[in-house]
N, C-alpha and C positions, 0 to 999 in steps of 0.2 A: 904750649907746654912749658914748665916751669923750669930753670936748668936748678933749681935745689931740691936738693934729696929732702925727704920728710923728717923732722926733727924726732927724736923718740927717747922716752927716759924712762926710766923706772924707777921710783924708788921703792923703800918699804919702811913703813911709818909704825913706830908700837902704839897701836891705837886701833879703836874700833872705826868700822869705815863712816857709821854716822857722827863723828867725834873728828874723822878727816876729811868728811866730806865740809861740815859748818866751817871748818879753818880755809876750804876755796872759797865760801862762799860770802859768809861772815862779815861786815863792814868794818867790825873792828880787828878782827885780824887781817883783813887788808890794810887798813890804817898803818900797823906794825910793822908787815911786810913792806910794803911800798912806802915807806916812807912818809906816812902823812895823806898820801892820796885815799880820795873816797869814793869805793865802791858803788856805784847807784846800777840794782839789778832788778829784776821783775823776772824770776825762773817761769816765764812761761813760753812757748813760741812765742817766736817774734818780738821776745822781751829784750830789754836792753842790756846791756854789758860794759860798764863804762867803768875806766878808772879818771878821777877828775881830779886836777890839784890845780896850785897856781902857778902859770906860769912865768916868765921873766918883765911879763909887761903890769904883774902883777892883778892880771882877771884869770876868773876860771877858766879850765881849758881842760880840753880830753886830751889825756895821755895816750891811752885805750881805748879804744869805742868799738864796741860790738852789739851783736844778736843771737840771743839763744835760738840754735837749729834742733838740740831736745833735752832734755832735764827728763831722768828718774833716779831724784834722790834714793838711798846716798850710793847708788850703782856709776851712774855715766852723767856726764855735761859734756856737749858739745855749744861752740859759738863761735861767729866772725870776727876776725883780730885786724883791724888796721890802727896804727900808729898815728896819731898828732891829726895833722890836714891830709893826711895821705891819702890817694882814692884806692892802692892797694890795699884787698883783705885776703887774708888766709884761715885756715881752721883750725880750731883747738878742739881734741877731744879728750876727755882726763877722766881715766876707768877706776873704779875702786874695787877691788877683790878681796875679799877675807880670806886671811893666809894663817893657820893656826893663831897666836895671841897679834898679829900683825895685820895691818891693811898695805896690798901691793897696791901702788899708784904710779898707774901706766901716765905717760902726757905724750900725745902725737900731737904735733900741729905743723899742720901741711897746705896743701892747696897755694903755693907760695906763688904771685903776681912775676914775670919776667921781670927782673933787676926791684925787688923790692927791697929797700934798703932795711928793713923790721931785719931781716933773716940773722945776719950776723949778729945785731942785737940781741934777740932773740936765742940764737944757739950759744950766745953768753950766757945772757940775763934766767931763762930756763932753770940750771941746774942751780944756780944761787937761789933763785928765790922758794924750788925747793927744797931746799936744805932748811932755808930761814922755818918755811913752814914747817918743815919735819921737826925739827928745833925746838920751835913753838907751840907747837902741838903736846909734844912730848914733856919739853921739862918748865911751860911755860913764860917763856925768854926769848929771845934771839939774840943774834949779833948783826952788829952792824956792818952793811953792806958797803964796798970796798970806794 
């Protein structure tokens, strides 16, 4: 049993939810969001979930690595989340609701490994990145991450 609570956020995005769902999913607004890193996904089961950049030794490397556990765009995505070499993985699932002119976007990501170090990362990195997407979505821009 994991001692971290499950992470959970909500935002609400003015956007239709196939317009916020392509901004999860998207390689080029991952590009924007992350910094450069590239998405490499296959929305099907057991598809991959990766975010790749370069790392300090200058080769590629997974930042993010995961598994799609289900995809029905542009309602829900869920997938397994470990960090870098980590063998810890947890879950992310990111719901999209039509909310009069707005999409609510739930993100729980839980299932968290005994002393995984992602966690605190994470219940940073979370609410920033989306904001950047909200951001992005919205008025086309973002800002840079701190």
């Amino acid at each position: 049993m994991s001692e971290h609570a499950p992470l959970r956020f909500v935002f609400y995005f003015a956007a239709p939810p196939d317009k916020v769902w392509e901004g999860f999913v998207s390689p080029e607004s991952n590009r924007v969001i992350f910094m450069g890193a590239e998405l490499e996904t296959n929305l099907k089961l057991g598809g991959p979930m990766n975010w790749i950049g370069i790392g300090p030794d200058g080769k590629r490397t997974a930042y993010v690595r995961g598994e799609v556990l289900q995809c029905d765009p542009p309602k829900f995505l869920q997938y397994t989340f470990a960090t870098g070499a980590s063998s810890n993985t947890s879950c992310v699932s990111i719901e999209l609701v039509p909310e009069s002119e707005a999409t609510k976007v739930s993100v729980t990501h839980d299932q968290w490994a005994e002393g995984d170090a992602a966690y605190a990362t994470s219940a940073d990195g979370w609410p920033r990145i989306l904001s950047r997407l909200k951001t992005l979505i919205e008025t086309g821009k973002t800002f840079k991450p701190h």
